[in-house]
N, C-alpha and C positions, 0 to 999 in steps of 0.2 A: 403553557405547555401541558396542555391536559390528561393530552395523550403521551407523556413522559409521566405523571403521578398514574395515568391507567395504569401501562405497563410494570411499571414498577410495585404497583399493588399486585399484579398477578406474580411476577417474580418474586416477591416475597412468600404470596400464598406456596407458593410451590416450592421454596427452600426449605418455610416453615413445618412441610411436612417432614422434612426427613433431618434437620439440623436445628441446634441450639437459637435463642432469638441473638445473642452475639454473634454466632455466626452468621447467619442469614445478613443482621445488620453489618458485618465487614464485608462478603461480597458486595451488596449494595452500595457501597461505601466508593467500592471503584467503578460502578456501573456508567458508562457515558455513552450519549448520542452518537446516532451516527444515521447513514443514510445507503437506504437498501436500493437497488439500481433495478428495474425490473421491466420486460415489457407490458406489464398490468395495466403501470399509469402512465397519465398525459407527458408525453415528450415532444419540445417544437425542435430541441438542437442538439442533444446528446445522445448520441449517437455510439453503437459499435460495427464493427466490417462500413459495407457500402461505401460510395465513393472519397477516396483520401486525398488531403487534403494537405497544404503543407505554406509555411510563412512566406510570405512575399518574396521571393529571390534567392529560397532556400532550393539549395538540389537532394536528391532522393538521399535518405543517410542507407549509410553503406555497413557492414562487418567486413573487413577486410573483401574479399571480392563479391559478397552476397550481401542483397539488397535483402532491407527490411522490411517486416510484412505491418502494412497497419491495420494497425487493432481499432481506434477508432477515436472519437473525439468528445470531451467533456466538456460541455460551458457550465462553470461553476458561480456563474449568475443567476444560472437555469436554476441549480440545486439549491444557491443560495435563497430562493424565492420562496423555496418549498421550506426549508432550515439554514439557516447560518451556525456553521461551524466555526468556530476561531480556527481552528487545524487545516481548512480549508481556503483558499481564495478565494473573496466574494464576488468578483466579478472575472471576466475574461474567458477564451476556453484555450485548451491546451489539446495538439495530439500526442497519442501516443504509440511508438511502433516498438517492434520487438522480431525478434528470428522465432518464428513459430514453426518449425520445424526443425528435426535434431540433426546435427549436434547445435548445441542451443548456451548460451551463458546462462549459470547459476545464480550470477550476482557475488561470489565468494573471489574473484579476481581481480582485479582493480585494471588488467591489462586488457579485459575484455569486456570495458564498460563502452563500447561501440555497438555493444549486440542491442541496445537499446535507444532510445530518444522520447523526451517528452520537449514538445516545440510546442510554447506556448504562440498565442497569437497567428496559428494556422489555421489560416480560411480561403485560401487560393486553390481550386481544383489543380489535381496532379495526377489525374489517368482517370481507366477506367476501372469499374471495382473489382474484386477477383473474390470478394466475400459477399452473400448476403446481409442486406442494412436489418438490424437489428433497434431501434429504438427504444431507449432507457429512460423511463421516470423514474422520481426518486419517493419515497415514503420514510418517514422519520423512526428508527426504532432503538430501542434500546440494546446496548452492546457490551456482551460480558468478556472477562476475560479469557482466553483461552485458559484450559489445565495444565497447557505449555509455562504460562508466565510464573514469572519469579512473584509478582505483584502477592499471587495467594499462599504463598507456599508459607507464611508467617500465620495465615486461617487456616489450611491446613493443618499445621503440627497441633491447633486445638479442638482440633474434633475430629472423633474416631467417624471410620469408617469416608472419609472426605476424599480420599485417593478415589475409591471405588465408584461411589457416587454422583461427584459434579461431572466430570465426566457425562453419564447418561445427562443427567436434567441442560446442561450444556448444548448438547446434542439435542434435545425433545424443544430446546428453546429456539434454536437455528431451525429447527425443521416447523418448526409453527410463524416464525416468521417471513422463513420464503414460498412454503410447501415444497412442489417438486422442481423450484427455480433455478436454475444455476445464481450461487448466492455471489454475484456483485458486488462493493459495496464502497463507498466513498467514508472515510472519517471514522473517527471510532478506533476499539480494539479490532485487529487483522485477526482471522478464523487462523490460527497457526496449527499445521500440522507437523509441523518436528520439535521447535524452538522458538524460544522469546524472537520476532523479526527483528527490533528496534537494534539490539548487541549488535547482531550480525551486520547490519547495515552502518554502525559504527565502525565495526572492527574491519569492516571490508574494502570501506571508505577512506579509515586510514590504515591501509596496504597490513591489513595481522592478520593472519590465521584466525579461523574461524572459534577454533580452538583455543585461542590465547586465551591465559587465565588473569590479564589485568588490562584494562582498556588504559588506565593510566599510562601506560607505556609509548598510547598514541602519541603522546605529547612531546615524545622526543624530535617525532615525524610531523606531525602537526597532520591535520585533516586534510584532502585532497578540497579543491575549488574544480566542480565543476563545470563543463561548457566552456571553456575558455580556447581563444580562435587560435593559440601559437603558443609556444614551449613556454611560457610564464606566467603568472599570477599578475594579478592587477598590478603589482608593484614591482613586475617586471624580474620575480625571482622566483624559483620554484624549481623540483625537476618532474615533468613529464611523464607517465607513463599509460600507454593507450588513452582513452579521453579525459585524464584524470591528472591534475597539476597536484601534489601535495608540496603543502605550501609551509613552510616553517614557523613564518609568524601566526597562524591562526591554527591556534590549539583546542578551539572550545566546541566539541562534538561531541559530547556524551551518547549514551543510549537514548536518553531522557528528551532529548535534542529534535528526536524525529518524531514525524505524525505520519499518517497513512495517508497518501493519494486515493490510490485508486486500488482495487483486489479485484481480481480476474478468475473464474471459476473457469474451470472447462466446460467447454458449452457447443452442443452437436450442432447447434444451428450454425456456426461460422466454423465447424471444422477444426476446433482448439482440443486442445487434448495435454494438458500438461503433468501427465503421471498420476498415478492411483491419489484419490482424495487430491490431487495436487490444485495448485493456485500460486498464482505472478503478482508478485506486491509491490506497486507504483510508491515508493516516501521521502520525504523530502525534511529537511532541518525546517525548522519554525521560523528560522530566520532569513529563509531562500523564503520559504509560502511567503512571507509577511515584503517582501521583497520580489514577488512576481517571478523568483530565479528558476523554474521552478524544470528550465535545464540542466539543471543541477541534481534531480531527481536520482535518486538509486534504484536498481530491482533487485530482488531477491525472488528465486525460484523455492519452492518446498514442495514435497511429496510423499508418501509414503513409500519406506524404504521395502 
């Protein structure tokens, strides 16, 4: 991985200018892979807009009377060729849709996880396109934390002036890795513009305010399953609400739990537009990726307020 010791040599030169070598060494410390999605490079299958696609005997998914717009389709074979991610699926591709026009789910209700779909194993034409095809390669780059995450706030409290700072160099790092791209991106830390994404998609998951002050609490509720075709859980108990069974026996969803799909920029070429600085974040528990569930997917909307 050469070009993971490149990069991470220039991220260091460029911490080193303005922070202690302990500091520098603990951002780096959480620095991990991930995969920039962009029309630059070679794409044969992944794809966003252009014609949608959908599993074998699947019908259009719906939000209550409005049909959802597809966004478009990842083979993460494609990307695994380029990098393999653990956080990712190595093979298969998945679509994914969503209600791209408002009013729109946040991802913060558990009653309105219909406004969304990730169908893996969609490859059957299903109309004609209403977006222009967009074509995604992937390139491998290194992925810092957002100034959102809890991850630095422990590097923080030891070096002055770190509020003010990462910040910029944060931002000069994202914009030298896409230039003027809408920044896409598969794996890795999610570019967060309000909040830690992973909480929220715990705490949403299992049916808490976004604001709750202890995810432990999920555990009374246990985490929703999923995709699942009728009012129960595999083991035939659970209760229901919108596409979402929370299930009593299975408690173990931490924050810790989820990895990032897919991250969605606004992008004029398909006519996406999800709020100032905003972005749509595709994630999935470790244990749905490693499991193919990947129906099971959550979204969270963010934007600047």
């Amino acid at each position: 991985m050469d070009w993971f010791a490149t990069q991470c040599d220039q991220l260091c030169a460029m911490f080193g200018g303005f922070f202690a070598s302990r500091v520098t060494d603990g951002i780096m410390a959480l620095a991990r892979p991930a995969l920039r999605l962009s029309a630059r490079h070679r794409a044969e299958r992944s794809r966003l807009g252009g014609p949608p696609v959908l599993p074998a005997g699947a019908s259009w998914p719906t939000w209550g009377a409005r049909r959802l717009d597809f966004l478009g389709v990842i083979d993460f074979g494609e990307l695994a060729s380029v990098l393999w991610l653990p956080e990712l699926p190595g093979t298969g591709a998945a679509a994914f849709y969503y209600v791209t026009e408002m009013p729109r789910p946040w991802g913060d209700d558990p009653g309105e996880t219909d406004g969304w779909r990730v169908l893996p194993d969609a490859d059957v034409p299903a109309g004609e396109a209403t977006r222009p095809e967009v074509r995604l390669g992937a390139a491998p780059f290194v992925s810092l934390p957002s100034p959102h995450e809890p991850a630095l706030w422990p590097i923080a409290a030891d070096a002055n002036g770190f509020a003010e700072v990462y910040p910029q160099l944060y931002e000069s790092w994202a914009s030298f890795a896409w230039g003027g791209e809408p920044r896409h991106q598969a794996g890795g830390w999610p570019m967060v513009v309000q909040r830690t994404l992973w909480r929220d998609c715990a705490l949403a998951a299992a049916g808490l305010p976004l604001d709750s002050g202890d995810l432990a609490t999920s555990a009374q509720t246990g985490p929703p399953v999923l995709g699942a075709s009728n009012g129960t859980n595999a083991e035939g108990t659970g209760d229901r609400v919108g596409n979402v069974v929370h299930d009593p026996a299975n408690t173990g969803s931490g924050e810790h739990d989820w990895r990032l799909l897919l991250q969605l920029d606004s992008d004029e070429r398909l006519g996406w537009y999800w709020g100032e600085t905003g972005f749509v974040y595709f994630s999935a528990r470790a244990a749905d990726v490693r499991a193919g569930a990947l129906d099971r997917s959550w979204l969270i909307l963010q934007a600047t307020p």
